[in-house]
C-alpha positions as CSV (number, residue, x, y, z in Angstrom):
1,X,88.7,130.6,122.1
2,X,90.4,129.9,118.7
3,X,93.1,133.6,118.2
4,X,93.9,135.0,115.0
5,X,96.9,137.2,115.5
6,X,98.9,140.1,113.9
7,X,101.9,140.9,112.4
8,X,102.7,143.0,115.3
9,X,100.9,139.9,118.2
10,X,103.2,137.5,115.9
11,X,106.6,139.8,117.1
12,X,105.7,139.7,120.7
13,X,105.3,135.5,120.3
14,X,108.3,135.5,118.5
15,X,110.0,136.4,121.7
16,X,108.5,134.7,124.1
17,X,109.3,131.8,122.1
18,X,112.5,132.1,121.8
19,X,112.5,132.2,125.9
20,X,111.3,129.1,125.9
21,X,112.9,127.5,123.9
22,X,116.3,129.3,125.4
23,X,115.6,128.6,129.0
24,X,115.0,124.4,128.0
25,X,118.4,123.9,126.2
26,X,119.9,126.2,129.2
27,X,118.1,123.8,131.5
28,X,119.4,120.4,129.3
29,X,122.7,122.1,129.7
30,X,123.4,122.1,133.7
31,X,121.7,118.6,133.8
32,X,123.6,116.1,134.9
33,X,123.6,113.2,137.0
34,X,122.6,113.8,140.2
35,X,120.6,116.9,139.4
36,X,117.3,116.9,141.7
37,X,114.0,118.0,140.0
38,X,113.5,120.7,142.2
39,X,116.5,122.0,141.6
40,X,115.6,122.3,137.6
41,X,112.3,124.2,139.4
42,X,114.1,127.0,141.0
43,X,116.7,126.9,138.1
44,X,113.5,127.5,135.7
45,X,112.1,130.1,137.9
46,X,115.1,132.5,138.3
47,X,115.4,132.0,134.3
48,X,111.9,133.2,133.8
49,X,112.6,136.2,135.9
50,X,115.9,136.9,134.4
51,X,113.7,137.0,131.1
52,X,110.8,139.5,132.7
53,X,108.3,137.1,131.6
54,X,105.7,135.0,133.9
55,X,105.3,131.4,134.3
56,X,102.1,129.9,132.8
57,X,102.0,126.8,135.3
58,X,102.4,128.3,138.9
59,X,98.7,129.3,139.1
60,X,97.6,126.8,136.5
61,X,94.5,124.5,137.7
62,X,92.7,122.9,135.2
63,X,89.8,120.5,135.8
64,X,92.5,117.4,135.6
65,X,94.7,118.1,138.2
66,X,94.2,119.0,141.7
67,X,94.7,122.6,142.5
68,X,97.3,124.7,141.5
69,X,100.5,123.3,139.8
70,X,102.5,125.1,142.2
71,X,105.9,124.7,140.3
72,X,107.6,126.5,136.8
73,X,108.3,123.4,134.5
74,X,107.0,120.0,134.5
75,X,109.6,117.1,134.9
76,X,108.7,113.9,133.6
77,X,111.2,110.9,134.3
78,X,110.8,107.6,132.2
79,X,107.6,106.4,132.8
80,X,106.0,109.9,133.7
81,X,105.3,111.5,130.2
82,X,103.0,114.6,130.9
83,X,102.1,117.2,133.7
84,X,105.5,116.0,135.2
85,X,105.3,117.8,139.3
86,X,108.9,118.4,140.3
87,X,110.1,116.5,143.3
88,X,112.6,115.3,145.5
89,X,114.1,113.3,143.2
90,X,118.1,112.8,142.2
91,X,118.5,112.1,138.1
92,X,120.2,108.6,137.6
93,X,122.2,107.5,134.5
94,X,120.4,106.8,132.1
95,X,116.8,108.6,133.0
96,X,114.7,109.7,130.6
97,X,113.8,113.3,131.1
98,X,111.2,115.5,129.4
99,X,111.1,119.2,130.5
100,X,107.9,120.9,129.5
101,X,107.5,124.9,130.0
102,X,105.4,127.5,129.3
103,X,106.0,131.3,129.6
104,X,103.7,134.6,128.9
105,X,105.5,137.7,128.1
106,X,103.9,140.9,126.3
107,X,100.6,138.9,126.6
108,X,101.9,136.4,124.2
109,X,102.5,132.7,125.9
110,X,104.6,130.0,124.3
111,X,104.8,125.9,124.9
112,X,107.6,123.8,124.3
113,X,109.0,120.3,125.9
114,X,112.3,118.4,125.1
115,X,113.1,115.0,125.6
116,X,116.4,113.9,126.4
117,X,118.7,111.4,128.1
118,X,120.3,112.0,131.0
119,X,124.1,110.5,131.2
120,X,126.2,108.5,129.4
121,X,124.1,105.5,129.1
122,X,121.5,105.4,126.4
123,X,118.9,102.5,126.0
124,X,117.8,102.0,122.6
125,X,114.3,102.0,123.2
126,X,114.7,105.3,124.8
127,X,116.7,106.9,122.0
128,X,113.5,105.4,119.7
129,X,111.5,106.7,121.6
130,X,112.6,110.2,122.0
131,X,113.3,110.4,118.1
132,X,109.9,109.2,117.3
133,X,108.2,111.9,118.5
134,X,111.3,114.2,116.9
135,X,109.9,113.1,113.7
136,X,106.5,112.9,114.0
137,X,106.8,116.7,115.1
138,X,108.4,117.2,112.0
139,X,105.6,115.8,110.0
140,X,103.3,117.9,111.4
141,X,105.0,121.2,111.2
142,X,105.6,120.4,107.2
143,X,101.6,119.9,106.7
144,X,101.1,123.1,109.0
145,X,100.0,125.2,106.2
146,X,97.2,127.4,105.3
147,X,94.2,125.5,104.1
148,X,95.3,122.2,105.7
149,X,93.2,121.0,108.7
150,X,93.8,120.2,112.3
151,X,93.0,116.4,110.8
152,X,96.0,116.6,108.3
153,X,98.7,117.6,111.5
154,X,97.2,114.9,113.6
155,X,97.1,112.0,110.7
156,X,101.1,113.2,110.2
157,X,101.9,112.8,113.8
158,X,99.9,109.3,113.9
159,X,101.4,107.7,110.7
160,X,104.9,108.3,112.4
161,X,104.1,107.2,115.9
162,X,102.4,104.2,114.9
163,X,104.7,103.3,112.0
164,X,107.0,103.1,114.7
165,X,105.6,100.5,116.8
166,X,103.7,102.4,119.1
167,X,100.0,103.1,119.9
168,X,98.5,106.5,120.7
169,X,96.4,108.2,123.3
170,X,94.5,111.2,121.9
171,X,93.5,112.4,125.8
172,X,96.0,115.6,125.4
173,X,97.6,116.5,122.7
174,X,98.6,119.9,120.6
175,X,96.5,122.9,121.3
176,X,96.1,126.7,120.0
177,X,97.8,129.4,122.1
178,X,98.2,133.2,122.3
179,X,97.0,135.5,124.9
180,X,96.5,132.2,127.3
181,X,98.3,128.8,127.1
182,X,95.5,126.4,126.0
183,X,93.2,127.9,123.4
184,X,90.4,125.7,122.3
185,X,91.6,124.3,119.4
186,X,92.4,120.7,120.3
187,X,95.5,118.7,118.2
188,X,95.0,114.9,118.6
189,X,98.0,112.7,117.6
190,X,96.4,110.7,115.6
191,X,93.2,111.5,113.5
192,X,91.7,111.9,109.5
193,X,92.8,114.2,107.3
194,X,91.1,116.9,105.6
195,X,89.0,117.5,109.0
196,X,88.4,120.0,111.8
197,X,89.6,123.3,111.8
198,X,91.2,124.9,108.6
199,X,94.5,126.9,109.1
200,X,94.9,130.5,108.3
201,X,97.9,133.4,108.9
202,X,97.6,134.3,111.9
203,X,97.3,131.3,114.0
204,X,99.4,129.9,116.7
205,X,99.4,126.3,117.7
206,X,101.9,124.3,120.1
207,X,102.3,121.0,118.6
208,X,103.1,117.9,121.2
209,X,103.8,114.1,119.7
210,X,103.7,112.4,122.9
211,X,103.6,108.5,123.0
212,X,104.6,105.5,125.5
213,X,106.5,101.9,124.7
214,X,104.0,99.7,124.8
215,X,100.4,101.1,125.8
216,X,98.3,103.8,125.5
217,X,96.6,103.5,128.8
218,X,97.6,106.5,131.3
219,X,97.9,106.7,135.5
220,X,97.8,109.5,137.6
221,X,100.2,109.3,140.5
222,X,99.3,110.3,144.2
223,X,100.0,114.0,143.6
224,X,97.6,114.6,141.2
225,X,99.2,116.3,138.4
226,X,101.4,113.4,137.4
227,X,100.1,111.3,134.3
228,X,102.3,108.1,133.6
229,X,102.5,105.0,131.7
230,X,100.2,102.3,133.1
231,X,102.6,99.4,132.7
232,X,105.1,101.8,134.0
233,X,107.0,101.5,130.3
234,X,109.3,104.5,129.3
235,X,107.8,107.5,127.5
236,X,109.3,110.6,125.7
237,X,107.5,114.1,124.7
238,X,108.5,116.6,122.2
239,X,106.8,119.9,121.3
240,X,107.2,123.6,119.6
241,X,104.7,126.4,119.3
242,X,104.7,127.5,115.5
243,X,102.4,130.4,113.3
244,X,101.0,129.5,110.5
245,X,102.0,131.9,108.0
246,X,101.4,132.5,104.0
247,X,103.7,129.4,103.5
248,X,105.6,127.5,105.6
249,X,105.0,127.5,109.5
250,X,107.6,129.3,111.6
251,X,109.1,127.5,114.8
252,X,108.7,129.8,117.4
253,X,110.0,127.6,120.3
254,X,114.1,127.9,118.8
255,X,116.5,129.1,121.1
256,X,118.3,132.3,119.6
């Protein structure tokens, strides 16, 4: 299902949004080193409550992972890079961490993930990393206009990750949202332009650059949900849900 919102569907995403988006700096902002994932887990669910809106993940089970999530945000930790299961782990200095969250409120979801370091120390590849898929966000938000294609956001995020060094898995990747979490628009991060679907006003998409130091070859751990790097190499994540409007797109996943 491909959604076409609006003005008024538009509002209510524009608030759950900015939840998201709110609750992951709030989250980046009490970690430290230390921290234990499923701490960040019960942090994120008394922050959804506090917000009256409902976690997309608890119930979530897709045909690739086994059963149920179970948890509120997805904690990935250096070589884990997506569907991150929160566990009992302590954060060291110098982890890579990528939250990824998704909330429904009004009947409106929203999607957003953040990379970060956690600590003072700070490995250059990690920083690359993490700012790599900053910018190849970036490139794909500014071709996120009406009458560009799917192609034209995927071929932005692509000639950034792989001008960057890095090769790309196009397994998951950005996806429409709205009244449910994953629509059925798929957004590889890498593709041709000027194909697939054509953006209009209206539409929501959550954008995701993902990408992994040297491969492009995933693993599932033992718990099912997990996906990591198959040479166990760092990773970092990076995503907003936007609309596509008359002109630019609007960034829906800001804090206030």
């Amino acid at each position: 299902m491909i959604e076409i919102f609006a003005p008024h569907e538009i509002d209510r995403a524009r608030e759950t949004g900015a939840i998201v988006g709110g609750i992951l700096r709030e989250i980046e902002s009490r970690v430290r080193v230390g921290t234990n994932l499923l701490e960040i887990d019960e942090w994120t669910r008394q922050l959804i409550a506090q917000n009256d809106s409902t976690s997309c993940y608890v119930d979530y089970a897709p045909s690739f992972g086994r059963g149920p999530f179970g948890h509120y945000i997805c904690t990935a930790v250096n070589d884990a890079v997506l569907h991150g299961m929160p566990h009992d782990y302590g954060l060291a200095d110098g982890d890579l961490l990528t939250l990824d969250l998704a909330v429904i409120k009004n009947g409106m979801a929203a999607d957003a993930a953040i990379s970060f370091i956690v600590g003072a120390r700070r490995s250059a590849d990690a920083v690359a990393l993490i700012e790599a898929t900053e910018r190849a966000l970036a490139a794909a938000i500014e071709v996120a206009r009406p009458g560009n294609r799917v192609g034209d956001l995927s071929r932005a995020i692509g000639t950034v990750l792989s001008g960057a060094g890095y090769s790309i898995n196009t397994e998951f990747g950005g996806h429409s949202i709205g009244s449910v979490m994953h629509g059925d628009l798929h957004i590889p991060n890498s593709g041709r332009p000027g194909r697939g679907y054509t953006l209009r006003p209206g539409l929501l998409i959550a954008i995701e650059p993902w990408v992994m130091a040297d491969t492009n070859v995933l693993v599932t751990d033992a718990d099912g949900w997990t996906l990591r790097s198959s040479t166990g190499c760092l990773t970092a994540h990076t995503e907003h849900t936007i609309a596509i409007t008359d002109g630019a797109a609007e960034i829906l996943t800001l804090p206030r």
